[in-house]
VEXKOL-909310 format. One line per 4 residues: their letters; for each residue x, y, z of N, C-alpha, C. Coordinates in steps of 0.2 Angstrom, whole numbers. Each point is the difference from the previous one (the first is absolute). Example, Ala and Ser with C-alpha at 12.3 -4.5 7.8 and 13.67 -1.06 7.14 Angstrom:
residues 2
AS	66,-28,39,-4,6,0,4,6,0; -2,5,-4,4,6,1,-4,5,3 .
end
This chain:
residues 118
XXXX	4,-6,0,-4,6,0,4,6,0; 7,-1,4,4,8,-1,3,1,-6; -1,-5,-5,4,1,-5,-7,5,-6; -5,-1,3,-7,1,-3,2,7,-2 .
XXXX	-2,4,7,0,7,1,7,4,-4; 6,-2,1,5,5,-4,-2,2,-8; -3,-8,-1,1,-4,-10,-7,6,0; -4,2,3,-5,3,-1,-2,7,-1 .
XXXX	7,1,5,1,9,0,4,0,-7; 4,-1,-1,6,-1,-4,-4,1,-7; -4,-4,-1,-6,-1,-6,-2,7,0; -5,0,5,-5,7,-1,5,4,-2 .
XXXX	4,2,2,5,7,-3,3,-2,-6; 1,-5,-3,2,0,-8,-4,4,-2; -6,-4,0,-7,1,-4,-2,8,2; 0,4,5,1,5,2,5,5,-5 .
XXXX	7,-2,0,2,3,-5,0,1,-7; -2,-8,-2,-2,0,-8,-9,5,-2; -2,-1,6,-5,5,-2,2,8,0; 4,4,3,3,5,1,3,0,-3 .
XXXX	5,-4,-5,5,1,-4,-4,1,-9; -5,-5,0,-5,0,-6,-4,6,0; -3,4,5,-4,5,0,5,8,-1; 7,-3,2,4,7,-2,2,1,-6 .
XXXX	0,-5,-4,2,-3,-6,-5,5,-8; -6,-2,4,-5,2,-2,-2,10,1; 4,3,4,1,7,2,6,2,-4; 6,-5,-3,5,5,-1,0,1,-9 .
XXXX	1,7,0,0,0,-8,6,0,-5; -4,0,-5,5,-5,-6,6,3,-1; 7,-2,-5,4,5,0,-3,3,-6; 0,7,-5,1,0,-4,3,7,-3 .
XXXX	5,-2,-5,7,4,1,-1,2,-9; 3,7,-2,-1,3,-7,7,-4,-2; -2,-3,-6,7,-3,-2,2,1,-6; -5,5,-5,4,5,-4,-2,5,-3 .
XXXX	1,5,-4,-3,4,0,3,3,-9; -9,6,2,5,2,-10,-3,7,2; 2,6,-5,-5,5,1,-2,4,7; -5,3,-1,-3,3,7,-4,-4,2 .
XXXX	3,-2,8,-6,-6,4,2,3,7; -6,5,3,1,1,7,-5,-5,5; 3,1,5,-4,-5,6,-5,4,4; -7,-1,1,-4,4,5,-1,-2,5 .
XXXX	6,2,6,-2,-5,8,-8,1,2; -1,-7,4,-7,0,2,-2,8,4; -5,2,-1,-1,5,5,4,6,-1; 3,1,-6,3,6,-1,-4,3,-6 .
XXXX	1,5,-3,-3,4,-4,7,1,-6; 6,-1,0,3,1,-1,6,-6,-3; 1,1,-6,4,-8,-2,9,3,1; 2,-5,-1,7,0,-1,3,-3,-8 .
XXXX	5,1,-3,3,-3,-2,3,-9,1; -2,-5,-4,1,-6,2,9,-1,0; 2,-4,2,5,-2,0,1,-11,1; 5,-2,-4,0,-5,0,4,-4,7 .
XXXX	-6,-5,2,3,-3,5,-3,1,6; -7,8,0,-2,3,5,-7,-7,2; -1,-1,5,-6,-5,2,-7,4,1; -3,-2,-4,-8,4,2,-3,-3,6 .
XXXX	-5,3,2,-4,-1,6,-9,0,-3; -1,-2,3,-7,-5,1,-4,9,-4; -5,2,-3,-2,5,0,3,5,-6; 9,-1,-1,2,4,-5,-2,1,-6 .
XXXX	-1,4,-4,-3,3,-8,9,-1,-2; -2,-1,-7,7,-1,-5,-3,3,-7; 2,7,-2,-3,4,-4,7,0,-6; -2,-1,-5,4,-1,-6,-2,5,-6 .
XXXX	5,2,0,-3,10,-7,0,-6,-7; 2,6,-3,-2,-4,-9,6,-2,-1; 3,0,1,7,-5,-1,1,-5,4; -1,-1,6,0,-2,7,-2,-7,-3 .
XXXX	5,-7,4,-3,-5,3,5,-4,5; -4,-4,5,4,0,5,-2,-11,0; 4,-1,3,1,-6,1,0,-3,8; -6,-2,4,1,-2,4,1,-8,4 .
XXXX	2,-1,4,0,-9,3,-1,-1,8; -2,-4,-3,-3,-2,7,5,-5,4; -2,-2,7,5,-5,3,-3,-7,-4; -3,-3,0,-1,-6,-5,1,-1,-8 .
XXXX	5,7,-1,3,1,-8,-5,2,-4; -7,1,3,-4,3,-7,1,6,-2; -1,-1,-6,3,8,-2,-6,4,-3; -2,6,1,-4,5,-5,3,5,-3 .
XXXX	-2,2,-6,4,4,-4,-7,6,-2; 1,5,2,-5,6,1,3,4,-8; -4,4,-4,1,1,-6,-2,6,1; 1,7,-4,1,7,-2,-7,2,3 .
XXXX	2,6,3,-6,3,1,-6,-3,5; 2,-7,4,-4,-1,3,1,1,9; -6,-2,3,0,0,8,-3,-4,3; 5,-4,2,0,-4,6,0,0,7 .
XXXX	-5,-2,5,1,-2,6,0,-7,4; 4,-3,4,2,-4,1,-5,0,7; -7,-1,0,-5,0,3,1,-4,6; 4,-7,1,-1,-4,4,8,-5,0 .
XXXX	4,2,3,6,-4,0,3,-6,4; -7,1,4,2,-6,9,-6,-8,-4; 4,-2,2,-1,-9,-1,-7,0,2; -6,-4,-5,-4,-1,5,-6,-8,-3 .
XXXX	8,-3,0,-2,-7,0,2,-3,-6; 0,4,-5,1,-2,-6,7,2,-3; 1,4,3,9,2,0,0,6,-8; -7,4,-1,0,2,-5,-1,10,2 .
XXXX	3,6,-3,-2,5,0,-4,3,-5; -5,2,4,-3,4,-4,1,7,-4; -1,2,-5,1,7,-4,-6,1,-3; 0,8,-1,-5,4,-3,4,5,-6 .
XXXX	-5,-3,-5,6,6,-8,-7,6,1; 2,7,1,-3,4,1,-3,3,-9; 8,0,-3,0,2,-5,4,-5,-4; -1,1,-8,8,-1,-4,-3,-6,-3 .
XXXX	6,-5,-2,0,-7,-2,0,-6,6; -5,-5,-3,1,-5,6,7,-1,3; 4,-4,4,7,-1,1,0,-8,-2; 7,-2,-4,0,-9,0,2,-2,7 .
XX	-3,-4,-1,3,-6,8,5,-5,-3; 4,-1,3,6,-6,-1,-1,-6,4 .
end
């Protein structure tokens, strides 16, 4: 019997962790990083009014706009290697970048041309 009680605590707490490890898993979000660029392509941080100039290698965040002039196209990836490639003239936001079961981000083209998926 006192071998009962340790093997029992021991248990509940794996299981305690793998639930807490799987439910964080599920809060953190995706990488996704600008990996090229051509022409005019600024970035619009979530909640600002105001874009920036992109730069290669910068990581977006969950909410950023990616504004692309008439020359402009930007090449983004994701941490599982998908790539999207945004096309002249358009705007993107990367509406939802946290895992939520499917391991997929969501985007909204505001304007422009579709973007290709890889």
């Amino acid at each position: 019997m006192s071998f009962r009680l340790p093997f029992m605590i021991i248990s509940l707490l794996l299981v305690s962790m793998l639930l807490v490890s799987s439910a964080y898993a599920n809060d953190t979000p995706r990488r996704a990083i600008v990996n090229s660029l051509e022409g005019s392509v600024m970035i619009q941080e979530a909640g600002r009014n105001t874009s920036l100039p992109a730069r290669v290698g910068r990581e977006l965040k969950d909410s950023d706009r990616i504004i692309t002039g008439n020359n402009g196209q930007a090449e983004i990836v994701f941490e599982d290697k998908t790539v999207i490639r945004i096309s002249p003239d358009t705007r993107v936001t990367l509406e939802s970048l946290y895992r939520n079961g499917s391991d997929r981000a969501d985007t909204t083209v505001h304007s422009g041309c579709r973007m290709r998926h890889q």
